[in-house]
KEKE-3310 file (N, C-alpha, C; in steps of 0.2 Angstrom, whole numbers, plus 5000, padded with zeros to 4 digits):
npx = (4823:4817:4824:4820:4816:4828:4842:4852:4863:4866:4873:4885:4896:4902:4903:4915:4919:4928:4940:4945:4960:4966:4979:4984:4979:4986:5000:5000:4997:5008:5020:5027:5032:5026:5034:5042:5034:5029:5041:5051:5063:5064:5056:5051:5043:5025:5023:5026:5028:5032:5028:5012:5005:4997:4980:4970:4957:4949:4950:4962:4965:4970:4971:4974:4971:4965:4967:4979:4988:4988:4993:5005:5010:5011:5022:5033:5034:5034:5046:5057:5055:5062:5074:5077:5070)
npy = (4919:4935:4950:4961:4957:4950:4944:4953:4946:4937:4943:4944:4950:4950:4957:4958:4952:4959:4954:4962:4961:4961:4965:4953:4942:4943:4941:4928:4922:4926:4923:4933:4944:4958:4969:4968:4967:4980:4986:4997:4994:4981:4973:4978:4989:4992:4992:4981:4965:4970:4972:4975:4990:4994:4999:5013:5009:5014:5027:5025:5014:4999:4993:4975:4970:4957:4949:4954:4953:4940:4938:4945:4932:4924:4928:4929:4914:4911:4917:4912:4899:4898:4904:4917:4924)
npz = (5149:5152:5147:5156:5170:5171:5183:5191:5199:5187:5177:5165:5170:5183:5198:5208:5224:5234:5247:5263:5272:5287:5298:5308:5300:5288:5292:5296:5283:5275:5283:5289:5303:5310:5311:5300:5289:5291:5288:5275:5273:5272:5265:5248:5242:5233:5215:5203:5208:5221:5237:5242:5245:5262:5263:5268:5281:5290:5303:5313:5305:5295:5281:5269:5253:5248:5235:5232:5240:5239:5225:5226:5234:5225:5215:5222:5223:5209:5207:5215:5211:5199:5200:5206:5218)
capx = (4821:4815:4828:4821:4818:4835:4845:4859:4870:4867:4875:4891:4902:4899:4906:4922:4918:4936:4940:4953:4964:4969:4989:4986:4976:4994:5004:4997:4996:5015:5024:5031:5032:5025:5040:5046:5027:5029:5048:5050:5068:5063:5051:5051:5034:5023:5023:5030:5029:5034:5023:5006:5003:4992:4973:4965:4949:4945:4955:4966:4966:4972:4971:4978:4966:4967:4969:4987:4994:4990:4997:5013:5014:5011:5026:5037:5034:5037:5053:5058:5055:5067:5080:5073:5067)
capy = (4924:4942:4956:4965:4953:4946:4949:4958:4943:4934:4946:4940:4952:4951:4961:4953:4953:4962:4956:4965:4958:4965:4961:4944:4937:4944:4940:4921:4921:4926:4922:4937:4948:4966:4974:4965:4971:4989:4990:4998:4990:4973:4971:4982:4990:4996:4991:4976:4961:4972:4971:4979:4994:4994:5005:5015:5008:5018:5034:5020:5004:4997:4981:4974:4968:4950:4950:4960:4948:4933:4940:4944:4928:4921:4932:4926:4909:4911:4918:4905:4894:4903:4906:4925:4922)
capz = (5154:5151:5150:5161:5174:5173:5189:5191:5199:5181:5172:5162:5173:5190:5203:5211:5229:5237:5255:5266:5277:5293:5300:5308:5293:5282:5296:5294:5276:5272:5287:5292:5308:5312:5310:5294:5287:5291:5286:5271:5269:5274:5260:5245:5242:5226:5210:5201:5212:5228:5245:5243:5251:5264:5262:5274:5280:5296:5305:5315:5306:5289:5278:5262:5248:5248:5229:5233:5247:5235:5217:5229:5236:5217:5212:5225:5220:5204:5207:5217:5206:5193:5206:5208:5224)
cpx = (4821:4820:4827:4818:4825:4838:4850:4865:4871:4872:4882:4898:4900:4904:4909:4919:4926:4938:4947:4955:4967:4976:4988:4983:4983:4998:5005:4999:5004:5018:5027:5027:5028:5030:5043:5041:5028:5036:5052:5056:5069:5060:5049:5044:5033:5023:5026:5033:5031:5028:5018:5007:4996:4983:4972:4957:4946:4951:4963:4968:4968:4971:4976:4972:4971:4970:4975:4990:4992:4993:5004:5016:5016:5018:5033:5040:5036:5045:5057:5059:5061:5074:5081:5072:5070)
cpy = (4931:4947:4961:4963:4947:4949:4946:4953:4938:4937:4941:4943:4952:4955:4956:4956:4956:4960:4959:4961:4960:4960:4956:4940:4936:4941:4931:4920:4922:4925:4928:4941:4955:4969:4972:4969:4978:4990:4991:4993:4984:4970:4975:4982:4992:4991:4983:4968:4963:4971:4975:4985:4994:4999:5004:5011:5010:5025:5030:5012:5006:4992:4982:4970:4958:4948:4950:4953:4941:4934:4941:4938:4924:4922:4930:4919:4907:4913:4915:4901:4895:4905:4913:4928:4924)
cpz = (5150:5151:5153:5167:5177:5181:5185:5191:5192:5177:5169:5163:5178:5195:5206:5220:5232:5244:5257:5270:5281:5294:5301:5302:5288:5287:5294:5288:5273:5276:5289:5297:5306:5307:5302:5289:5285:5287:5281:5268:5269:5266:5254:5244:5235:5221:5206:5202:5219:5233:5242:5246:5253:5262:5269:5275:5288:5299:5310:5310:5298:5287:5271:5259:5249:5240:5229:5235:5241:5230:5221:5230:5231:5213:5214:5223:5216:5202:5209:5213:5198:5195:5206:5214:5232)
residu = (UNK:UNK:UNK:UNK:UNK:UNK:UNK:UNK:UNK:UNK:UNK:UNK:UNK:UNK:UNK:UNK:UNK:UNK:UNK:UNK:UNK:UNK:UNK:UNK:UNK:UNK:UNK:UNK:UNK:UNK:UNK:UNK:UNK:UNK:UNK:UNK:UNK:UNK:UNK:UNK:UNK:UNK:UNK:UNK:UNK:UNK:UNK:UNK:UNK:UNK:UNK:UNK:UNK:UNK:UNK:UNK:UNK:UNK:UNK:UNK:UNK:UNK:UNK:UNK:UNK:UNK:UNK:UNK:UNK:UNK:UNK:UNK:UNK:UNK:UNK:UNK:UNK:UNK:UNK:UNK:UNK:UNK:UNK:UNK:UNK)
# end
């Protein structure tokens, strides 16, 4: 093929599609409530295997990168597994 009719989605990096996940998708996904969600000393946040924090994606609403809520639950898992957990 022509390199300059190559497309784009061939390339050898392609763009990671990113979905977000609104509260019931998370809620589902990790089992936990609302309030255990929001509260900061339920569920340590930030950095290092702790909760994601949410993104903004409108003037009322929020998500979580789906990326995030799986690498956490991956984290937990493994710690679990190590007796971490």
């Amino acid at each position: 093929m022509n390199p300059t009719t190559q497309s784009s989605t061939t390339s050898t990096h392609p763009a990671r599609q990113q979905r977000i996940l609104r509260l019931p998708e998370v809620k589902a996904k990790i089992g936990f409530g609302r309030s255990t969600i929001y509260a900061p000393f339920y569920i340590k946040r930030g950095a290092n295997g702790e909760f994601p924090r949410s993104i903004s994606i409108g003037a009322r609403a929020v998500g979580w990168l789906e990326s995030d809520i799986d690498q956490w639950i991956e984290t937990r898992r493994i710690g679990a597994a190590y007796g971490r957990g």
